[in-house]
C-alpha positions in Angstrom: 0.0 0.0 0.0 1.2 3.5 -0.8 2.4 5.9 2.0 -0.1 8.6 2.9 2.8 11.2 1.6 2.8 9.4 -2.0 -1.3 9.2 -1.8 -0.8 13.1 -1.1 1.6 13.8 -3.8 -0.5 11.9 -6.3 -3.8 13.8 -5.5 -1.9 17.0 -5.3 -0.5 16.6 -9.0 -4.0 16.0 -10.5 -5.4 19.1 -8.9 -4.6 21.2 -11.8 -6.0 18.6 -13.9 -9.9 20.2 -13.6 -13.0 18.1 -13.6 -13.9 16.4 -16.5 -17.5 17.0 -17.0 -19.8 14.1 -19.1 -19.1 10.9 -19.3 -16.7 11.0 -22.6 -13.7 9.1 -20.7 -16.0 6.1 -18.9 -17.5 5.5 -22.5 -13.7 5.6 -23.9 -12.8 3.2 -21.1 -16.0 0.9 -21.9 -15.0 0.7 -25.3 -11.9 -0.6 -24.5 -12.8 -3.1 -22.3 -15.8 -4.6 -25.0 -18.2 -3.6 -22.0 -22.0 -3.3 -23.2 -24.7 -2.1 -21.0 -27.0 -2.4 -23.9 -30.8 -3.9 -22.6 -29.3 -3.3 -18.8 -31.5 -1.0 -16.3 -29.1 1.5 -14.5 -29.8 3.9 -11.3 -28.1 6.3 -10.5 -28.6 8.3 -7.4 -27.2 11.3 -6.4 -28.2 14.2 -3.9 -26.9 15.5 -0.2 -28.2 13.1 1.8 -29.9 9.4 2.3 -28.2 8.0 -0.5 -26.7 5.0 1.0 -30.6 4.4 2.8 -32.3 4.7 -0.9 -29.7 2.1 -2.6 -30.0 -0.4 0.3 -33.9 -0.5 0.9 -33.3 -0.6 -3.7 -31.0 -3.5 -3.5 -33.3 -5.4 -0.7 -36.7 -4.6 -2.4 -34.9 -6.3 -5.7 -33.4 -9.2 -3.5 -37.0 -9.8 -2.0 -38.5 -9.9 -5.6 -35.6 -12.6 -7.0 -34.7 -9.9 -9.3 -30.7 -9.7 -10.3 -28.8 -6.3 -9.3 -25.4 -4.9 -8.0 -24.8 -2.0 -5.7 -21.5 -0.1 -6.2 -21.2 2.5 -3.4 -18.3 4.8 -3.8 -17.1 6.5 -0.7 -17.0 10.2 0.0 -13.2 11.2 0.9 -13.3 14.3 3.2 -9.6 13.3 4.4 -7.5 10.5 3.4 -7.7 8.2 5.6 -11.9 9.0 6.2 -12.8 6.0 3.4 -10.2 3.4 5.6 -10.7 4.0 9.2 
């Protein structure tokens, strides 16, 4: 695992970097990697708060009904060691 210095240094250098609005470098990736969410059903939730309730009572309520799904929660880094411990 990287030190915390090099973790630093690395987020540092991509500062000046900006954000990359739309979603132009995930579809370049995706076509890379042949992946094709054609015919697949996709939510996406986003807002301040109750974001991880919403995609958990989701993800049960399609369980329950034997329906197929994935939950990818991304974790919100307010300092670098806040998404470890």
């Amino acid at each position: 695992m990287p030190s915390d210095s090099a973790v630093r240094a690395w987020l540092e250098s991509t500062r000046d970097n900006g954000m990359a609005l739309g979603l132009d470098t995930t579809n370049a990736i995706l076509k890379q990697l042949d992946v094709n969410f054609d015919g697949t059903t996709i939510i996406h939730v986003a807002g301040s708060n109750g974001k991880g309730t919403l995609c958990s009572l989701l993800s049960a309520s399609f369980t329950l009904n034997c329906e197929s799904n994935v939950m990818f929660s991304s974790p919100h880094l307010c300092r670098l060691k806040s998404a470890s411990g």
